[in-house]
N, C-alpha and C positions, 0 to 999 in steps of 0.2 A: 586403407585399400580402396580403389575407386571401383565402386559398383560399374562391373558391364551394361552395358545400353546396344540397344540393336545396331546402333549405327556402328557399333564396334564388336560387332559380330563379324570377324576377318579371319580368323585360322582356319586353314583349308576341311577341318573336321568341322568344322563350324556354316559350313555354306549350306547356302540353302538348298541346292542339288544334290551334296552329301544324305542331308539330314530326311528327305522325299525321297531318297531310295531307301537307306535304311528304316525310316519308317513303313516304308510298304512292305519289304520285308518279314516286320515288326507286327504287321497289320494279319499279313498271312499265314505266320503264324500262331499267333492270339486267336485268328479266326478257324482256323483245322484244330485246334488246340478245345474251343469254347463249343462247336459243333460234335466234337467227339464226344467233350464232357458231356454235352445235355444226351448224347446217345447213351453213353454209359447211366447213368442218372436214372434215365427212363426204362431201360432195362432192368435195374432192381428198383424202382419204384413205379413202374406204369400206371399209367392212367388212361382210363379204360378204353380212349381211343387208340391207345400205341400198342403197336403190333411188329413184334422184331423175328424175324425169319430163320429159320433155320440150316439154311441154304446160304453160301456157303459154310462149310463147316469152321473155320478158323474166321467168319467175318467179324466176331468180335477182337478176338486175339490182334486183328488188323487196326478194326477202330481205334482199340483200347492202345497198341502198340502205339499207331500217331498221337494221341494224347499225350503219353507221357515224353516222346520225341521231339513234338511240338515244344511242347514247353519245357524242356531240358536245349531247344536250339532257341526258345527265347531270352533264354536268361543272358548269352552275351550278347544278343541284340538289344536288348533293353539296356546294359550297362552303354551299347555305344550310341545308341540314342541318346540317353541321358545326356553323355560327355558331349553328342553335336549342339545337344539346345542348351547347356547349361546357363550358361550368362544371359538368356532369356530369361530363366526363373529370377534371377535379380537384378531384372530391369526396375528402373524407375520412370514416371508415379509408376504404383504398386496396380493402380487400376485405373482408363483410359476412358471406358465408355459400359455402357451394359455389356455390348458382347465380349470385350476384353475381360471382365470380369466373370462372364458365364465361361471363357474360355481358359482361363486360371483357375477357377472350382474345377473344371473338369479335369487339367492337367493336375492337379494334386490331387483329385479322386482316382485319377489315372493309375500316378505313379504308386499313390498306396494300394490299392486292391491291387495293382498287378504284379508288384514286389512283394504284400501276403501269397497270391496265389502260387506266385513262383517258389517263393522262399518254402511253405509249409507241403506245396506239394513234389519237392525234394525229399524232405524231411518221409514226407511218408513214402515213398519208395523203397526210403530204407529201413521203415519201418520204426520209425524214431520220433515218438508223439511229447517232447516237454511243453504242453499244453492241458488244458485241463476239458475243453471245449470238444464236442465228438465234431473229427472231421469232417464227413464227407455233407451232411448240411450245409457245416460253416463256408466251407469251400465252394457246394453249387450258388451259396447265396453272395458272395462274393464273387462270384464267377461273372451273373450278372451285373452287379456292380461295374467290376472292370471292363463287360464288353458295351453298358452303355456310359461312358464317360469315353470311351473310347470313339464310339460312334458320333458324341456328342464334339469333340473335339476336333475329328475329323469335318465334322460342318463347317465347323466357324473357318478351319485350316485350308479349307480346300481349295480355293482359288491359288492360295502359296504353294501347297503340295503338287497341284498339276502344273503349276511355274516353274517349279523345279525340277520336275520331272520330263519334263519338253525338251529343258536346256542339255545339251552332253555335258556329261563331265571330263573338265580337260584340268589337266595342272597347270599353276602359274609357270611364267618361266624360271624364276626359281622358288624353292621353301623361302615362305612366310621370315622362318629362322632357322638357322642349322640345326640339322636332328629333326625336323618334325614333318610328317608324312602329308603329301602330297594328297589330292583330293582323290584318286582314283587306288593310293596304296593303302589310304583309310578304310576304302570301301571292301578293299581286298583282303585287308586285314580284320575284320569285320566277318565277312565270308568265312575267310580261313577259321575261325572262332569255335562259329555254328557249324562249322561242319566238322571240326575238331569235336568239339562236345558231342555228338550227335554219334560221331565215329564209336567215341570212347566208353557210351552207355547203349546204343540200341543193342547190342551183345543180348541184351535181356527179356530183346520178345523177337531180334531176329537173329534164327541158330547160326548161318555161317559166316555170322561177325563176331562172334565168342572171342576166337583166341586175340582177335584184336582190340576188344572192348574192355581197355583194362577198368575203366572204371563202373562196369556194368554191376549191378547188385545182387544177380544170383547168376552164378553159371549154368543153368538149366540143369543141373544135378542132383540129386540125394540120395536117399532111399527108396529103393526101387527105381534108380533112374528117372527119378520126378523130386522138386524139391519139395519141402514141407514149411507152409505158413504158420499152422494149427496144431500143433500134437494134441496126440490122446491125451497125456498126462496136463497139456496146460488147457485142456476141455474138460477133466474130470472125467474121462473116458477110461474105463478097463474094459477086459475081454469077457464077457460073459457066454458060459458052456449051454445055458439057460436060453439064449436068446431066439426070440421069435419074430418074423416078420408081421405086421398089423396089415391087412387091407380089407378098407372098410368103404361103404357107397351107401348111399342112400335105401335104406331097406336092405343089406345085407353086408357081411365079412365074411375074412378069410382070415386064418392067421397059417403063416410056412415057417417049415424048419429049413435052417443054413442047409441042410439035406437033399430036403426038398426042393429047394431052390437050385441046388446043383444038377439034381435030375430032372428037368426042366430042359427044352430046348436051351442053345445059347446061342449068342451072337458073338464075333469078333471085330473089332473096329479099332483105327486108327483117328485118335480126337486127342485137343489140344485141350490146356487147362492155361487157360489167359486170366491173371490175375490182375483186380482192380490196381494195381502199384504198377502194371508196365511188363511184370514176368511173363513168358510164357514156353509152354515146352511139350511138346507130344509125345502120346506113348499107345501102347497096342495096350484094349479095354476088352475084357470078355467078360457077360453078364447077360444075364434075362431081357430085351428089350421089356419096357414097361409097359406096350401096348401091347407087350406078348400074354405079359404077366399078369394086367388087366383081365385080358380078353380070358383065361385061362381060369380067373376066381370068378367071374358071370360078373365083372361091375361094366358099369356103361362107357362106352367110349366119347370122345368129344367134347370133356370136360376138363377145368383146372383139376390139378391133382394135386393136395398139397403134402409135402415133404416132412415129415419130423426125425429129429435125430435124437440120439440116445442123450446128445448134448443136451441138458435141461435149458440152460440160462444164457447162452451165448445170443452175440446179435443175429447172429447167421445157425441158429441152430432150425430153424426153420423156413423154406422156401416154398414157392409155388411152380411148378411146371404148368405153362399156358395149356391150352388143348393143342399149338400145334407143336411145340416141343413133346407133349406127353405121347401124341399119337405118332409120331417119327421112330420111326423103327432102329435108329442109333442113338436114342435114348435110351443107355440101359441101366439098371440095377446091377452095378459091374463089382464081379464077387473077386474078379485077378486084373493084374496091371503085368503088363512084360513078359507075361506066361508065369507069372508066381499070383497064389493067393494074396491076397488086399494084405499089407501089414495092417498093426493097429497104427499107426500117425496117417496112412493112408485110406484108412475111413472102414475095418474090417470091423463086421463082416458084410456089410454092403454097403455101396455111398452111389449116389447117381454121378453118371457122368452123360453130357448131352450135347448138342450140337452146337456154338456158336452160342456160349453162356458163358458169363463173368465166374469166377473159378471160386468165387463167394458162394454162389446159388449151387454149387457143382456138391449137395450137402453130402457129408459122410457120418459113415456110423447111423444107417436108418433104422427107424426102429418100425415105422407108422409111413401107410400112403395113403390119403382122403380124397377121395373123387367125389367132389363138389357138385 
């Protein structure tokens, strides 16, 4: 079989006009896709100059939605990228000059990180890890991987990319060969793709595309009208008649009875639970605001508050509420969901629920609140 060679880069999939739109494309999505993650990222892992708002209430849920939409509309743009440059990848010589060869490292640093990212972060949407590696590391460290080989290639590319992108795209007067699409029905077809996939899964963090997103992974449903990632039983969670609330501050505690806490003023609020995989789904929260509930044992305000759950061992069995989440008055210690008491898979008998928080940190089943 004769190796392609650029000069024999001629099927209309193959133009270089084709391949500079759909890489931009390609570009824009990778890039809303790699900006989201680092915001997801930074939110359960901050450092100590990131500060994420609590206003608006659903601005995670939104982040977090384009993350995983992004990258669920990249994966057949990457397939049709790939198809435009292929016979590039095996051109001969193998390497031309320095930058030919820093710009081949880059395209197989490309295509690997960004076919793990896409591949594994499917996989975890569905919740489906045959790896033995903990995700969310692996994935922000390859995350950078893919957006700087990406960066890097787009240097060396760039005088071709803006060549091609000047030029319109018009079709020959006829196909290349019978059957095969013209440079403006590639592109369209292309389109049609990402916006087919994108149709077929955003169902899952945006409500009135449900009945259309057959391929979406959770229909915003469960128990209680909210789905369940965690149950009691796979936390090691029962219901204890025993249980008492912990709050504790520097020089002083408090400990309440589920009772207690019920006789307590309450709040009621409408808030979403945006899960790190892309899910999300709102529901009506009634519970103690925690700067109520704070301010009500004498601990100080304007402080982290950290979170413990009855969960001993889990990755998420402990969070932190910043001081401006803790002090927001739609952070609460929500004791019912829908107008019913908390079940136990839904985090009874209290779990925080807050404003514009990853549905990881949204911890249940509290046992303990520490004001730092």
């Amino acid at each position: 079989m004769r190796i392609p060679t650029e000069t024999g880069f001629t099927r209309s999939a193959h133009d270089a006009r084709v391949t500079a739109r759909v890489g931009l494309w390609l570009g824009v999505a990778f890039g809303v896709c790699f900006v989201t993650g680092l915001l997801s990222h930074g939110i359960q892992h901050p450092p100590g100059w990131f500060d994420w708002p609590t206003r608006p209430v659903s601005l995670y849920r939104i982040t977090q939605g384009l993350h995983v939409v992004s990258g669920v509309a990249a994966i057949p743009l990457l397939l049709a990228k790939l198809w435009s440059v292929y016979p590039l990848l095996f051109a001969r010589p193998v390497v031309r000059s320095v930058a030919h060869a820093v710009e081949r490292g880059s395209v197989l640093l490309l295509i690997g990180a960004a076919s793990f990212e896409l591949i594994t972060g499917l996989l975890n949407v569905f919740q489906a890890y045959p790896w033995r590696f903990f995700f969310p590391p692996v994935h922000y460290a390859v995350g950078w991987i893919a957006i700087g080989s990406m960066i890097v290639h787009l240097g060396v590319k760039l005088p071709r990319v803006l060549d091609g992108l000047r030029r319109p795209v018009t079709d020959e007067p006829a196909p290349a060969r019978p059957g095969a699409l013209g440079r403006r029905a590639f592109l369209g077809v292309t389109a049609l793709a990402a916006g087919a996939a994108v149709l077929a899964t955003a169902g899952a963090t945006v409500p009135w595309l449900r009945r259309v997103s057959v391929l979406a992974w959770t229909s915003g449903t469960g128990p209680q009208g909210l789905p369940v990632n965690r149950t009691a039983a796979a936390a090691g969670v029962t219901a204890d008649p025993g249980w008492r609330l912990e709050v504790v501050w520097p020089g002083g505690s408090r400990t309440l009875s589920l009772d207690e806490l019920a006789a307590m003023d309450q709040r009621t609020a409408e808030l979403p639970i945006a899960c790190v995989e892309g899910w999300s789904a709102s529901a009506t929260w009634t519970g103690v605001p925690v700067s109520w509930l704070l301010a009500a044992a004498g601990a100080p305000a304007g402080r982290p508050v950290h979170v413990e759950s009855l969960e001993r061992d889990g990755l998420y069995a402990r969070s932190v509420l910043p001081p401006a989440h803790a002090s927001d008055e739609l952070t609460l210690l929500a004791l019912a969901v829908n107008g019913e008491r908390l079940s136990l898979d839904h985090g009874f008998p209290a779990r925080i629920i807050a404003p514009s928080r990853p549905g990881v940190l949204q911890t249940k089943w509290v046992r303990r609140l520490e004001v730092k």
